[in-house]
C-alpha positions in Angstrom: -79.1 6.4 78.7 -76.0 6.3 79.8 -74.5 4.1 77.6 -76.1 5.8 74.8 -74.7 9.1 76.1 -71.1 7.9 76.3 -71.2 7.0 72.8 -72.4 9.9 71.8 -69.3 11.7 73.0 -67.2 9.1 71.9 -68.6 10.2 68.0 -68.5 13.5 69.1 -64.7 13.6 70.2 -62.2 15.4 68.1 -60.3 12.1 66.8 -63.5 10.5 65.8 -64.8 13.6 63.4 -61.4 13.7 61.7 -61.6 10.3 61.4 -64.7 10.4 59.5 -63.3 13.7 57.7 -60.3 11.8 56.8 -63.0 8.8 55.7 -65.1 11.1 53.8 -61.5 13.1 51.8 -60.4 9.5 50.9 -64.0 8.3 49.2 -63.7 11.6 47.0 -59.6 11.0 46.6 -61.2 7.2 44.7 -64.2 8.3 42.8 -63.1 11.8 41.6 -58.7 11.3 41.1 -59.6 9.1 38.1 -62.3 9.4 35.6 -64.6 10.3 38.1 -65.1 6.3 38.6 -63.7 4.5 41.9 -62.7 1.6 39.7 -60.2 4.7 38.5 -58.6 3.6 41.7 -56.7 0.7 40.3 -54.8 2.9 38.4 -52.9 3.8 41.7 -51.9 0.2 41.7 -51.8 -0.4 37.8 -48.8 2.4 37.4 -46.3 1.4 39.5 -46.8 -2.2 38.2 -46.5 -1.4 34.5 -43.5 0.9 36.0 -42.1 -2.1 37.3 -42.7 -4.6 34.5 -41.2 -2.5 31.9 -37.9 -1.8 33.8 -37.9 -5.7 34.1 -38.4 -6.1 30.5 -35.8 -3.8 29.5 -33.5 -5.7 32.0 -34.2 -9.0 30.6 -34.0 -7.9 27.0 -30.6 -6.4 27.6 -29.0 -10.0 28.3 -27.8 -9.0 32.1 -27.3 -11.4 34.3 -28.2 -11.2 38.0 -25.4 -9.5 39.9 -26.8 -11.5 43.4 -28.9 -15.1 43.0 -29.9 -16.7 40.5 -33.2 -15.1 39.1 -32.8 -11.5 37.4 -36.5 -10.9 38.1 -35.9 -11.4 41.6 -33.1 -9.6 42.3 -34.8 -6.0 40.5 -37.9 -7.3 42.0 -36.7 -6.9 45.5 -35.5 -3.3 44.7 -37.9 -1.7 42.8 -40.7 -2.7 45.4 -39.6 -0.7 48.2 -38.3 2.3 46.1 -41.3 2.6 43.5 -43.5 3.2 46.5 -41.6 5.6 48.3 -41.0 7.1 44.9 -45.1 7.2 44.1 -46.2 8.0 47.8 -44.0 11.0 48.2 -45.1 12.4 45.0 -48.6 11.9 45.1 -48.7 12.9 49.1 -47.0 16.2 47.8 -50.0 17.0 45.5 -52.5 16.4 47.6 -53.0 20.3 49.0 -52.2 21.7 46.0 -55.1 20.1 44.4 -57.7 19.5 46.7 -57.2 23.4 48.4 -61.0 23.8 47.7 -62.1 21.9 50.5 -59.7 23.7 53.1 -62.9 26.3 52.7 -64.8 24.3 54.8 -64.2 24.5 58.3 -64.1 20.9 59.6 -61.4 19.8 56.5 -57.8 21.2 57.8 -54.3 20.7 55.5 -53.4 17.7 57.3 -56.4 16.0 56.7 -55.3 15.8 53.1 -52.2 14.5 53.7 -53.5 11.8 55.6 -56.2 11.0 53.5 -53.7 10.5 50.4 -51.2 9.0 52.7 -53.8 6.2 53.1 -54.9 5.6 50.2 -51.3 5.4 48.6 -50.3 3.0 51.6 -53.1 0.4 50.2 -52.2 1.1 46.3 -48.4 0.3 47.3 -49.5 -2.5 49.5 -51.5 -4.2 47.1 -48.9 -3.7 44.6 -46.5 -5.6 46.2 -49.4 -8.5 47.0 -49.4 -8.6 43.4 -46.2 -8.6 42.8 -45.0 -11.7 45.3 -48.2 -13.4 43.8 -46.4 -13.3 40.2 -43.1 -14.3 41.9 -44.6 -17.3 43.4 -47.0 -18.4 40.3 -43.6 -18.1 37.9 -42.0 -20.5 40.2 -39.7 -17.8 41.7 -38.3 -17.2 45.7 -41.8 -15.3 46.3 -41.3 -15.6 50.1 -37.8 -13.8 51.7 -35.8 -15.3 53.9 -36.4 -13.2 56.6 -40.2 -12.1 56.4 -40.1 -9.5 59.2 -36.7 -8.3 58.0 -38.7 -7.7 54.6 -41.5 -6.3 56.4 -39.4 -3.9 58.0 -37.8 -2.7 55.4 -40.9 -2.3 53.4 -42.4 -0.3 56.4 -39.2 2.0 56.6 -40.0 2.5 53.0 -43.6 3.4 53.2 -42.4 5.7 56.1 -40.2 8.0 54.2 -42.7 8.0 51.6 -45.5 9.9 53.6 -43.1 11.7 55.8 -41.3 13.3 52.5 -44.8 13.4 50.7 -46.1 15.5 53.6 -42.9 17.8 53.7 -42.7 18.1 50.2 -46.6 19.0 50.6 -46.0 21.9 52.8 -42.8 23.1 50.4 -45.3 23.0 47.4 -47.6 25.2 49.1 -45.2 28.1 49.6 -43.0 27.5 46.2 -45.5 26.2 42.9 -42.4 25.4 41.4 -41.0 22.8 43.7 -43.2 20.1 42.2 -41.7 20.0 39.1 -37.9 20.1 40.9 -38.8 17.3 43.5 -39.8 15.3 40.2 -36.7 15.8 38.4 -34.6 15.1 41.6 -36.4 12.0 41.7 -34.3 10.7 38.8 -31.6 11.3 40.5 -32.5 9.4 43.7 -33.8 6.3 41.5 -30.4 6.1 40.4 -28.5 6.3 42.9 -30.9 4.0 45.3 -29.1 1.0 44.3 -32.0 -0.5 42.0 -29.6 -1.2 39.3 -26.0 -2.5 40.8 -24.7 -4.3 43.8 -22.8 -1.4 46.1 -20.1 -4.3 46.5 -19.0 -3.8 43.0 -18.5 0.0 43.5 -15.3 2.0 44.8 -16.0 2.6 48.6 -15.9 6.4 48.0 -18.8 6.0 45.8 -21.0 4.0 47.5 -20.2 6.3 50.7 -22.1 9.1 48.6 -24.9 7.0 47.6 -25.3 5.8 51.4 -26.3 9.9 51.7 -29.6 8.2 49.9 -32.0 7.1 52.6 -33.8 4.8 50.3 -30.6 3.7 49.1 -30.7 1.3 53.0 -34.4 0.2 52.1 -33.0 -1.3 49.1 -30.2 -3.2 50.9 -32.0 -4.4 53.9 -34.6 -6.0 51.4 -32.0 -7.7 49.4 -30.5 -9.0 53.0 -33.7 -10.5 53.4 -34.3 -12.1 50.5 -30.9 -13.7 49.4 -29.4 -16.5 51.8 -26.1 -15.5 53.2 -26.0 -11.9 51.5 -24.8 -9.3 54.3 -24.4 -5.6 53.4 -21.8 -3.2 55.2 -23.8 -0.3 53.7 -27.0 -0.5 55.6 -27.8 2.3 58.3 -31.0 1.5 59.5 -31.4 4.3 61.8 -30.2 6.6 58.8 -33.1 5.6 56.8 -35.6 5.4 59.5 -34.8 9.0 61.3 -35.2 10.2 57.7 -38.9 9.4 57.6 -39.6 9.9 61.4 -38.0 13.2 60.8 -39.0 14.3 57.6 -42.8 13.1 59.0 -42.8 15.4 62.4 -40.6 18.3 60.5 -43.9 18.2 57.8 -46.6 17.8 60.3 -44.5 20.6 62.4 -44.5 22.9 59.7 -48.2 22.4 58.8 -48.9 23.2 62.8 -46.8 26.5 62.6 -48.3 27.8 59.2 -51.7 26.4 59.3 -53.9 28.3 57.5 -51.5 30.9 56.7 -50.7 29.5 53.2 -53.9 29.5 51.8 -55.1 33.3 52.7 
């Protein structure tokens, strides 16, 4: 009885019900974000890839040759990862109030629960992606595995990081201003660009790539390519930079959502 008791309480406590709220949001996120199917899921994954492979084609096609190593592929490969999914998460974490508000009428579901939900779900999608996209490296005979694995890991980490902690800010800024969507999106073009995806920041005036370094995602990109390519150092990367922008950005969302919760959707 006692036994049974105790785990009674332990499904009863606080963390486990918005666990199984959290659960329950991410089911519905699969079956209902895409044709109403959960094999609609694979679309989460299936974007960013076909994102991916059609920069790489254009790349190919243009005749340029790889400003570091000795594989084109690998060198946009190893940049596009890490910025595709912060890119994706942040925007799709930023949508996921806005368009699931409905189920903030029920009592148990709160804002956050959203976030977290999506946050999840985008976390897999962007980790399979990249699954799928070493598995391609390594079946096309490319360097599939980095030099440095947990220096790769990390980086990837830091990336996924910004991603929910911007997604989750950008959430709460959507809520009070409709229109920021749309302006988040188009600055997104602007931080592609400037991330460092499509040159080597040793090539560029220093001035230059001092403004670019005001990127965070700009460091993912570096401390990926650092390692991946044998001997390659960067004097641009600011780890801390990049990772108090998504520890930051994460506890400034999550702060906000405390403050205002349930004040934005009266």
């Amino acid at each position: 009885m006692a036994i049974e008791a105790a785990a009674r309480r332990r499904l009863d406590s606080p963390l486990a019900i918005q666990l199984r709220v959290i659960w329950a949001l991410m089911l519905r996120d699969i079956r209902t974000r895409f044709f109403g199917h959960g094999l609609g899921y694979l679309i989460a994954i299936a974007w960013p890839l076909a994102h991916i492979t059609l920069l790489l084609l254009i790349y190919h096609f243009t005749g340029r040759v790889a400003p570091l190593g000795d594989s084109l592929v690998l060198f946009f490969s190893t940049a596009l990862v890490p910025v595709m999914s912060f890119m994706y998460m942040s925007r799709f974490i930023m949508f996921a109030a806005t368009t699931n508000r409905p189920l903030v009428g029920f009592p148990i579901v709160k804002i956050i629960d959203l976030f977290l939900a999506r946050a999840a779900l985008e976390m897999l999608a962007s980790c399979c992606m990249a699954i799928i996209v070493l598995t391609v490296l390594y079946v096309s005979g490319l360097q599939a595995a980095p030099v440095y694995p947990l220096e790769a890991l990390f980086a990837f980490g830091a990336a996924l990081l910004l991603g929910v902690g911007m997604g989750i800010l950008n959430g709460m800024i959507a809520m009070a201003l409709p229109a920021w969507p749309m302006f988040y999106q188009l600055m997104s073009i602007v931080i592609y660009v400037s991330s460092g995806v499509l040159f080597m920041p040793s090539a560029l005036p220093e001035p230059m790539v001092y403004a670019l370094s005001w990127n965070p995602i700009f460091h993912a990109v570096e401390w990926m390519r650092t390692a991946y390519f044998m001997g390659y150092t960067s004097n641009f990367i600011d780890k801390p930079y990049l990772l108090g922008w998504g520890v930051g950005a994460l506890f400034l969302g999550l702060g906000v959502e405390r403050l205002v919760r349930g004040a934005l959707l009266r």
